[in-house]
C-alpha positions in Angstrom: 172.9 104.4 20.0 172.8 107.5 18.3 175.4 108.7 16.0 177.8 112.0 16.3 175.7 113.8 13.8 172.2 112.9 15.1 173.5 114.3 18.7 174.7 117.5 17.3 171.1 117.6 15.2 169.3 117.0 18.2 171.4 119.4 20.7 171.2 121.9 18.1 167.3 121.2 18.3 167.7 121.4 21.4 169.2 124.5 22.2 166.7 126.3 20.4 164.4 124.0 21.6 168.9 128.0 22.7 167.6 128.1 21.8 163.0 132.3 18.1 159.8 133.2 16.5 157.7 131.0 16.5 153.9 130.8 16.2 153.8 131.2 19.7 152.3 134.6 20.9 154.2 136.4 23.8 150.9 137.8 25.4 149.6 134.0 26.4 151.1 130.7 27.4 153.6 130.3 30.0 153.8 133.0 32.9 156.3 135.1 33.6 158.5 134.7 36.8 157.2 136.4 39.9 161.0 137.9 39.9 160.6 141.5 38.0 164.6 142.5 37.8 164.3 142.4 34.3 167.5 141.8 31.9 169.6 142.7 34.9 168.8 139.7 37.5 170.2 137.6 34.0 173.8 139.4 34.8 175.1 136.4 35.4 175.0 134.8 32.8 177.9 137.2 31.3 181.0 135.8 30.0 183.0 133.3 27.8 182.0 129.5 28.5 183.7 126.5 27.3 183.7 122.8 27.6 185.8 119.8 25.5 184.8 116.3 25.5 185.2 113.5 23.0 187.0 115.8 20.8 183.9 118.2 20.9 184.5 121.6 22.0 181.4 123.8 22.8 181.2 127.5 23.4 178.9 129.9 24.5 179.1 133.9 24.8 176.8 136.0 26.7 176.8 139.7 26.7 176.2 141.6 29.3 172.6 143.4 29.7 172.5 146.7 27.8 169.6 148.6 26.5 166.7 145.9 26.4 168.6 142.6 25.6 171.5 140.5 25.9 173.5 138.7 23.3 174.6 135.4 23.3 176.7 133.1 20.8 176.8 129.2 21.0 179.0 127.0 18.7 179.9 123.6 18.4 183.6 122.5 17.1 184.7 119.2 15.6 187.8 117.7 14.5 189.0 121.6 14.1 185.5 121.9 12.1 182.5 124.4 13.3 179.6 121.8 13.2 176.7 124.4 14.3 176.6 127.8 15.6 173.5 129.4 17.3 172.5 133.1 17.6 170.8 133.9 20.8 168.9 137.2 22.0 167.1 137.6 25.2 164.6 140.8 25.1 162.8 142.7 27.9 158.9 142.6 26.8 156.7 144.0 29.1 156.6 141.9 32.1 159.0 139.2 30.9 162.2 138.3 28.9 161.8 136.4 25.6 164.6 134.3 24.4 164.9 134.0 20.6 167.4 131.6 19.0 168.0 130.7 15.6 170.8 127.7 14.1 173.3 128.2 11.4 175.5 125.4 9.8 179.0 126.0 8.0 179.1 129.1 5.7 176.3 130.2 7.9 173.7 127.9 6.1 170.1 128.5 7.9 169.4 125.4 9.8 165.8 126.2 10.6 164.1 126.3 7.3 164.1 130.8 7.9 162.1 130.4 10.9 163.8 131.0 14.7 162.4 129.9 18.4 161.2 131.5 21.3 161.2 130.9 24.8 159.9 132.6 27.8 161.8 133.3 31.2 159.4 131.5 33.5 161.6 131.0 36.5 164.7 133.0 37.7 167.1 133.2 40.5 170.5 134.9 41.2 172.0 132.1 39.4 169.7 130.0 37.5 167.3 130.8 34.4 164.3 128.2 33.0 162.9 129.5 29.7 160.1 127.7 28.3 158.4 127.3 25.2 154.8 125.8 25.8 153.1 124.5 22.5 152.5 121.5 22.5 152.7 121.2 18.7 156.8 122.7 19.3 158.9 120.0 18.0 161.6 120.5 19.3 162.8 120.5 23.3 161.0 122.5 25.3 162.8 124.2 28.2 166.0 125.4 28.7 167.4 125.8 32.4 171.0 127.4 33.2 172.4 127.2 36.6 175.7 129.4 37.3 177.8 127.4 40.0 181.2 129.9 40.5 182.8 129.4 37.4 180.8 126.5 35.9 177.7 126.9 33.7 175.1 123.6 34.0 172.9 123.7 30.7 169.7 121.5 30.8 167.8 120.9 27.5 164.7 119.0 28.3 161.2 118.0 27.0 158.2 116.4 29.4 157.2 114.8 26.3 157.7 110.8 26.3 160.6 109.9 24.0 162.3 113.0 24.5 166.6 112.9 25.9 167.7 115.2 28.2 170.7 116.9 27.2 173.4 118.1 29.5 175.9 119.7 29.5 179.0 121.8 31.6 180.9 125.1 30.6 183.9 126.4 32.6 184.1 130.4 32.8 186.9 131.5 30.8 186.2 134.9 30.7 183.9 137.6 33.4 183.8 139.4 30.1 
């Protein structure tokens, strides 16, 4: 069983896995989602989220769309401690959004060696987002898929990749904001 500190390493990981730029090129890969509302079909995902368990309290903040982006914030709390925090921007580029995600640990220490991760929207919905990252080579998870329920946020990390957990995990809506 993994330890308390190898599951925040690894849902950090994962998250940018909220996770971003990364060797990946924009212009190839993964397509972009037949759906062309842009920033604005991601409305939903406005607001403060927040979930407790084990004595673990996780937050995530999402902007609404202005301009060509939207901002988000995730953090991780423990024992009255911020264990990781993540910095998230979603972009309008061309045809599709790019999700770019970077970790920080107390004192804002850079968890990702100066690099940050991208992900592209390849499916969306009037509530639910996938974004992707396709390289192979990526070593951390792969896609990211948030599905708005009322006022519950599911978050799925996930990799295809043998060996790879699944992370998962719930957020209540505290705040439309």
């Amino acid at each position: 069983m993994k330890s308390s500190r190898s599951k925040l390493a690894a849902a950090a990981v994962g998250i940018s896995c909220l996770l971003v730029v990364s060797v990946y090129a924009v212009s190839g890969g993964t397509p972009c989602p037949e759906d062309k509302s842009g920033l604005e079909g991601l409305s939903w995902l406005a607001g403060q989220w927040r979930s407790e368990k084990d004595g673990v309290i996780s937050e995530e903040h999402w902007s609404a769309p202005a301009g060509d982006c939207i901002m988000g914030m995730f953090r991780q709390i423990k024992a009255g401690s911020m264990q990781f925090a993540e910095l998230i921007l979603i972009q309008q580029e061309g045809d599709c959004a790019v999700m770019r995600l970077k970790h920080f640990g107390p004192g804002l220490r850079d968890l990702d060696g100066g690099r940050s991760y991208e992900f592209r929207l390849t499916r969306a919905g009037d509530s639910e987002a996938v974004f992707e990252h396709p390289e192979e080579s990526f070593q951390g998870h792969r896609r990211l898929l948030y599905r708005r329920e009322g006022g519950i946020m599911h978050v799925r990390i996930e990799d295809d990749r043998e060996g790879r957990d699944t992370i998962t995990f719930q957020l209540e809506l505290l705040d439309q904001g």
